[in-house]
N, C-alpha and C positions, 0 to 999 in steps of 0.2 A: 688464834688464826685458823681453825676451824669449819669456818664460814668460806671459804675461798673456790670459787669454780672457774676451769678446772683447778684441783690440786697439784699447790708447787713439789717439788721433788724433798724441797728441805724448807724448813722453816724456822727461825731460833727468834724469840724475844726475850725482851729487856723491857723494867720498867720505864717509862717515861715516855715522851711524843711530842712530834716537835710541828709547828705549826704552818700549813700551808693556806696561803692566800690567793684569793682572783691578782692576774696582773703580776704575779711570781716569774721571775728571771727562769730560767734555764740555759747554760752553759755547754759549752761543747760542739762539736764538727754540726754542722746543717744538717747532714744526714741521715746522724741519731737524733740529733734535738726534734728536729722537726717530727717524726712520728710521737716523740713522747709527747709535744705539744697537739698535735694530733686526735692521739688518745685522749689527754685532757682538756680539748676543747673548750670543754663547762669552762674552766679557769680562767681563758684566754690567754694565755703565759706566754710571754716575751722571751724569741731568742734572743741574747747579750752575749754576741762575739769577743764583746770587750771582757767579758768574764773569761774569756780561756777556753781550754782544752783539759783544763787540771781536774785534779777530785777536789772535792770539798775541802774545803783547811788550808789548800797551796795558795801561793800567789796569784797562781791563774785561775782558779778555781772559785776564790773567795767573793761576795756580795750576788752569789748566785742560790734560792732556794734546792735547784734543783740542778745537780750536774749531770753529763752522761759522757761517757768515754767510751773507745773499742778496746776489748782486750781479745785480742789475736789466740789465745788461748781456747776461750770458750768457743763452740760450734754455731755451726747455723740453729737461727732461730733461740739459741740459749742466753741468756743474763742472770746478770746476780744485781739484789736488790737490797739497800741497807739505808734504813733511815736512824739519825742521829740527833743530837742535840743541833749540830752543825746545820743539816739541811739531809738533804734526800740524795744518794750518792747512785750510780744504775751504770753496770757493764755491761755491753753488749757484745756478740759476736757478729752481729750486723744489724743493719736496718729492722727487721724483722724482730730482733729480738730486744729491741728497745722500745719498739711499740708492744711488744707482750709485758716488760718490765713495769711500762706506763698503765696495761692495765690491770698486772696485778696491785700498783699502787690506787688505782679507781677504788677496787672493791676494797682499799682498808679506810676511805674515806666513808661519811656517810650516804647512806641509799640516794638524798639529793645530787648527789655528784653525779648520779646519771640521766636529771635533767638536762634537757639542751642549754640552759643558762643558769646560774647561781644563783641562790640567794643574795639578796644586796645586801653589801659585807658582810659575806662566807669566809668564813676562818676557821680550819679545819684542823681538826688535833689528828696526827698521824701516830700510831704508838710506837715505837721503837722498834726495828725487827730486822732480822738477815733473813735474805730471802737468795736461793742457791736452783737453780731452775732452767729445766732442759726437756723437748717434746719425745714422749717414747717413739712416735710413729709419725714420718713426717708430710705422710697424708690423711688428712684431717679435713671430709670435706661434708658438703651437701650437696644434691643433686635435686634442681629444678628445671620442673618441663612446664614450657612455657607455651606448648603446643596444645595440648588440651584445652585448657583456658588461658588466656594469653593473659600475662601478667607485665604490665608495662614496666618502662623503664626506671619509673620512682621504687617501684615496688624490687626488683634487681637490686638497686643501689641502698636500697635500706635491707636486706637480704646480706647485702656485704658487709656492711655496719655490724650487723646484727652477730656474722661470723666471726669475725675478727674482733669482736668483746670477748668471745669466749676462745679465743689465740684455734678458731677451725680456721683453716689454709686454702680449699680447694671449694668453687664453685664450680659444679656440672652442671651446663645450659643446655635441656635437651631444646633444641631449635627446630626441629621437623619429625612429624607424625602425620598419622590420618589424617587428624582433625585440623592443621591447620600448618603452613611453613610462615616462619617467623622472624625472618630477616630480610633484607632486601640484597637486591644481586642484579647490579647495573649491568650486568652481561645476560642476564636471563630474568627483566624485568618479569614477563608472567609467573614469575613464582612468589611476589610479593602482591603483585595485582590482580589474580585468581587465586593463586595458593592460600592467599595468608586469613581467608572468611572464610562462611559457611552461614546457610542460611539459616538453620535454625539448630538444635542442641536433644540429644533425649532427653527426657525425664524417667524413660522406665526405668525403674530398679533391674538391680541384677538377678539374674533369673525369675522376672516375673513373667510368667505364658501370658500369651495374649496379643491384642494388637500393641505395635508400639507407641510412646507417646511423646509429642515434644514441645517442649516451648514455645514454638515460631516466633522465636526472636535471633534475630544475625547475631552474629561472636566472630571476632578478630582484632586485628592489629596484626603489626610488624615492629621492630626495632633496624632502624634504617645502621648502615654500617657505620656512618659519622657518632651514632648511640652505644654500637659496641665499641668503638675507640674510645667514647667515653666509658664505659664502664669497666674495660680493662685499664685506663689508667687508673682510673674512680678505686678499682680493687687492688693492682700493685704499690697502693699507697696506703696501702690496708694488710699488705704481705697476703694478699687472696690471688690465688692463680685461676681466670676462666679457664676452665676444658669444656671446649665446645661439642656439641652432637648433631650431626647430623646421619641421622637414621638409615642405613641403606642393607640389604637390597628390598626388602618387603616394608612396611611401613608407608607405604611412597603414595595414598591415594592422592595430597595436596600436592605433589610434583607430578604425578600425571594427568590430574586435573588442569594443569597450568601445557606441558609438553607431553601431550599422550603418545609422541611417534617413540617416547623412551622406556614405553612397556613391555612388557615381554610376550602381550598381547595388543597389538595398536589396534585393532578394530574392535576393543574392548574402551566405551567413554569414561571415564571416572569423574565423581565428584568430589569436592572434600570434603571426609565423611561426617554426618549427622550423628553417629551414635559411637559406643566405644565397646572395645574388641579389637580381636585380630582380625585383620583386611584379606583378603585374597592379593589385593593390588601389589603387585612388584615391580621391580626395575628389570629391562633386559641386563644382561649380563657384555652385551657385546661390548666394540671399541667405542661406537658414541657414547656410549652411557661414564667410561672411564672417563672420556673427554670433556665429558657434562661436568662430570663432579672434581676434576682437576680442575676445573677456571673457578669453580664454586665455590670448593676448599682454599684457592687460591686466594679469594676476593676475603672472606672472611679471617685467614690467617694477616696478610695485610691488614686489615680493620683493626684487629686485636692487637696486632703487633706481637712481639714473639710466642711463640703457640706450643707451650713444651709438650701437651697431650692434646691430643685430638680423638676423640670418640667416633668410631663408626658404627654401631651401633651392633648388627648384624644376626638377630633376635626376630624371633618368632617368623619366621619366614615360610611360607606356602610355597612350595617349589612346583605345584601342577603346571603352572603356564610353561615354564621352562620345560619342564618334562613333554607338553604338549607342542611344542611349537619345532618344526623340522629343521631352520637355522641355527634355533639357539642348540640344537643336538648336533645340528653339525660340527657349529661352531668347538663344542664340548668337548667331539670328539677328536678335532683338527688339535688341541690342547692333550692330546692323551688319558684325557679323565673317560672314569665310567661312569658315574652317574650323577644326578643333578646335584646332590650333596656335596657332592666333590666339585662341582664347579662353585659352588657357594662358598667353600672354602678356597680356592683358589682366586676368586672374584675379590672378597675380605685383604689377602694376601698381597693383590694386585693395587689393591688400593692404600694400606699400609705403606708399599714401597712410594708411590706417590706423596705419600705425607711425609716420608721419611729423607724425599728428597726436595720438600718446602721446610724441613728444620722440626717437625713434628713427630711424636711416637704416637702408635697406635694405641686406642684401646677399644674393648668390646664387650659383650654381655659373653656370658660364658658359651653360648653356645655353639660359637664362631671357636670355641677350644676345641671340642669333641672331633672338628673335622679334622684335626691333626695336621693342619698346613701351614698353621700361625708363625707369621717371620718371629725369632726367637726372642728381639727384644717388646715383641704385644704385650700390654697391659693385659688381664682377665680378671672382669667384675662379677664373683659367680653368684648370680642373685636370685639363683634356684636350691641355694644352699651351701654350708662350706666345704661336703664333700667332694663336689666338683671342685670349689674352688683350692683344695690341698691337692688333688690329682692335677691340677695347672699347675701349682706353685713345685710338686716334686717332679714336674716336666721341665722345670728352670723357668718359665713365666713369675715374672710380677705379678702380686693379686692385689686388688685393692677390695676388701669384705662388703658388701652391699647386701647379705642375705633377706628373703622376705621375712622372716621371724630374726633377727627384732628389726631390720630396720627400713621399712615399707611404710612408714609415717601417714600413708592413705587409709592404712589402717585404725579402726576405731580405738580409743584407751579403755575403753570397757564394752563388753557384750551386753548393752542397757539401749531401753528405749527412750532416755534421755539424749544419748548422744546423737549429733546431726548424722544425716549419712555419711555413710563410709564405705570403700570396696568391703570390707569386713569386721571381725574382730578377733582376739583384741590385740594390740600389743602395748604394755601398758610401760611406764616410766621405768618400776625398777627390772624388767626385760630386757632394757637396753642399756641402764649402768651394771647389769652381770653378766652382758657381752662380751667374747673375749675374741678379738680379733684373729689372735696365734693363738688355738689350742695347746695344752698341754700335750696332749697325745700325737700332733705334729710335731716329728724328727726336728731336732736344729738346724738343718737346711732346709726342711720347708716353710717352718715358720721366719727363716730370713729371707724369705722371697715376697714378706705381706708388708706392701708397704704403708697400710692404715685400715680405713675405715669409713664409708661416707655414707647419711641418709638419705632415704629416695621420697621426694615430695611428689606423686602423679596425681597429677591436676582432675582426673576427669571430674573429681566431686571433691575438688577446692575451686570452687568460683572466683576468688576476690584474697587480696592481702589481711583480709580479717579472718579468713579461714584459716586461710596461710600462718598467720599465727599461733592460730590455734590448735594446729596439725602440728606445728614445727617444735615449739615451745611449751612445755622445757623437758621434751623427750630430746630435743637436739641438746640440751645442756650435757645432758648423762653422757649422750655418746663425747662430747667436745673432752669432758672428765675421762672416759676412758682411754679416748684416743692419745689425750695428753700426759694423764697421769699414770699409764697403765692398767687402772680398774677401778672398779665404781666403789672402793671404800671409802667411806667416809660425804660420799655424795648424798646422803638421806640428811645427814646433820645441816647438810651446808644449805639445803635446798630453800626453807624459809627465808634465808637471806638471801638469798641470791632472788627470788620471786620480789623479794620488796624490791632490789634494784631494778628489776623487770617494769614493776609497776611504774617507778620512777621514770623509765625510758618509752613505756607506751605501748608494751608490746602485753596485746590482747593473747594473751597463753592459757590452755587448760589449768585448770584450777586443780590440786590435786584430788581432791573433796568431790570435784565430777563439775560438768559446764555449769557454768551461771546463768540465770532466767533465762538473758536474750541472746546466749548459744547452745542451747537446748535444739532438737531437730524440728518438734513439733509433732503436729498429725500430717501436714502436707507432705509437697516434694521434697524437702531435705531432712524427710523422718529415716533414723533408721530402723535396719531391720536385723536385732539381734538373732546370730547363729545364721545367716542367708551364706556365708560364705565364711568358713572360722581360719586361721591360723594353721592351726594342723590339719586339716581336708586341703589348705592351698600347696601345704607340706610336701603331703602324698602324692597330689595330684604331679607337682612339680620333681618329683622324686620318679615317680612313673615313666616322665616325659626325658627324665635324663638319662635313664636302663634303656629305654628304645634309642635312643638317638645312639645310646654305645652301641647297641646290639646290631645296629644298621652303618655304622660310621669308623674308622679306621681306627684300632686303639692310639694312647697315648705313651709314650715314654718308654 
């Protein structure tokens, strides 16, 4: 059992394997049958209440393949897994961890089992084994933005799929940027019916001088709120938590594009931008602009239905307008702050409490840390590196690891002129299964403050769910192994199998061996440009930009 991603905590076999069929019983409460049946879809397996609540062997248990029971013992997310001559036996500690049980029972069947349907009469040898199985980290997520290029709702929903085969937990929806707002919001329609287009896209590469160049083809969409209700249940039945993002206070050209009296310059037009970078465009900081984004936050927590983190985003922020504008200084000052900085941080804080009084917790990019105002239960994503993000965590912040080296997935897998464009290169597969969330050299209370680990998918150069795939997979595997298993041993062995089931499921993934003919970049617009932007130059740069914001912003801790 070697083969297994992620890797279980324990594993013990035994000769023998006992056989599973399409149309197999499963036994036990709705709550857990139902996810194991779930998982194994392919099968189409029959709950049979008449079978019991029992294990295998018992009176209530017996004429069922497959049983599943709670044991009150084991934690969230945890089960123990043991097939017998009997049938197929699986503990859970919840919902959760009976759909993780079901799919570490997928991967002992063969690669077909991760078809959408069986073979006609499929009869599956399962080989004997105890399987003993608990998450090190119990966030384990991906982060997609869906604002760059908008990625519709199938593509979301096979994204969740896709998570929850490899027991990842959290999906991050960045929903507003530049480029485009991605929801709809019956209280402030112009943000789905200006906001959510643009009329045409760049093509220039990243730092090429020159004029710029673009498509002139429109790019948009929305996911109306009726679609996020679906897709949060679509994911709670998948044990996937959405954290929503909506980007404030810079970020904002597609909200003031839609309402430009909520700039921090209103006789400044915006549009929603054409090309990709940092905006100058910002939110005022005043009371309408809190008021904006409380009915907004409101609308979309509602949709989703319970909202345990909420993203504000709070990253890369141009503070000149504020600085220039004699209200918002007044305003700054009537608050006690000195300077624009300090109102950014206190803006962040403001809104935090908001969320925290709709049932939400905060969370941010790291840079919304450095101002030292962050209500003390904020999430900090530090994705300018982990040293920031240890300096959160021994401030008593939760961190969840997002660094750009390894896991900025917009990045290229090799510094080669085969690979399609990319922001950069490289960050390659085994980069991110010898990621280690908690450092060794973090103290034991700051590495109990990381609560996982999630990749960042930035759309500006993924167009389409085929890219998508091929950005995601199977550098998302490594990290799902690490986050789950604790580290990436034994990940290299496992990976040819795991790639066949890949194959089986559909998912167009980099091939280790480098892209295939027709995911190659070419000579056109989606060639890339090896060494145009590397890994360690985004490093420094990013290392640079975290020494200034210390040297200018209130320390920490």
């Amino acid at each position: 059992m070697t083969d297994l991603i992620p890797r279980p905590r324990a594993v013990r076999t035994t000769p023998g394997s006992f056989t599973l069929a399409a149309r197999s019983a499963v036994a036990g409460p709705a709550d857990l049958a139902d996810p194991v049946r779930l998982a194994l879809a392919v099968l189409d397996l029959r709950h049979d209440p008449s079978c019991g609540d029992g294990p295998q062997g018992s009176p209530e248990g017996r004429g069922a393949a497959i049983s599943v029971r709670r044991d009150t013992a084991l934690g969230a997310e945890s089960y123990t897994l043991d097939v017998r001559a009997g049938g197929v036996e699986i503990a859970a500690g919840d919902a959760a961890g009976a759909l993780y049980a079901a799919q570490t029972l997928r991967q002992l069947l063969p690669a077909e089992a991760f078809r959408s349907v069986a073979p006609p009469g499929a009869r599956w040898a399962v080989p004997f084994v105890h399987v003993a199985d608990a998450p090190r980290f119990p966030w384990r997520g991906a982060h997609l933005d869906i604002s760059r290029h908008f990625m519709p709702k199938r593509e979301v929903l096979r994204m969740i799929d896709l998570l929850a085969l490899h027991k990842l937990n959290r999906l991050h929806l960045h929903l507003a940027d530049d480029q485009g707002w991605r929801v709809e919001s019956r209280a402030y329609p112009l943000l789905h019916e200006v906001g959510s287009h643009r009329a045409r896209t760049t093509t220039t590469p990243f730092r090429q001088e020159g004029e710029p160049s673009f498509d002139e083809t429109p790019h948009g969409g929305h996911l109306t709120l009726a679609d996020l209700s679906e897709i949060a249940g679509y994911a709670r039945a998948r044990a996937v938590t959405i954290v929503p993002e909506i980007d404030v206070p810079g970020h904002a050209s597609a909200i003031l594009a839609a309402y430009p009296h909520l700039s921090a310059d209103p006789g400044v037009r915006h549009a929603v931008l054409d090309r990709w970078g940092i905006s100058p465009a910002i939110l005022s900081p005043l009371p309408p602009t809190v008021e904006f984004l409380t009915t907004v936050f409101t609308e979309i927590i509602d949709a989703l239905g319970p909202v345990p983190y909420f993203h504000l985003g709070g990253d890369e922020c141009v503070l000149d307008a504020w600085a220039a504008s004699d209200e918002i200084g007044d305003y700054r000052r009537s608050l006690g702050l000195d300077t624009p900085a300090d109102l950014h941080a206190w803006f962040l804080r403001r809104l935090a409490d908001v969320l925290a009084g709709l049932g939400s917790r905060a969370v941010v990019w790291d840079e919304a840390f450095v101002s030292g105002m962050l209500r003390p239960d904020t999430v900090v994503m530090p994705w300018r590196g982990m040293e920031v993000g240890r300096r959160a965590a021994a401030a008593g912040h939760d961190v969840v690891a997002t660094p750009v080296f390894p896991l900025y997935f917009d990045y290229a897998e090799a510094a080669s002129p085969e690979e399609p464009v990319a922001m950069g290169d490289a960050v390659t597969v085994d980069d991110v299964a010898a990621f280690e969330p908690a450092p060794a050299s973090w103290t034991a209370g700051e590495a109990g403050h990381v609560l996982g680990a999630q990749f960042q998918l930035w759309t500006e150069r993924i167009p389409d769910g085929r890219a998508l795939d091929y950005r995601a997979w199977p550098r998302g595997c490594a990290l799902a192994h690490v986050t789950w298993s604790g580290a990436g041993e034994g990940f290299a062995g496992a990976l040819p199998a795991h790639l066949a089931r890949l194959d089986a499921y559909g998912v167009e993934y980099r091939p280790p061996a480098g892209p295939r003919p027709w995911q190659r970049g070419g000579t056109g617009a989606r060639r890339h440009r090896p060494g145009a932007v590397t890994v360690s130059e985004a490093m420094r740069h990013l290392e640079g930009l975290t020494r200034e914001a210390d040297s200018t912003r209130p320390s920490i801790g």
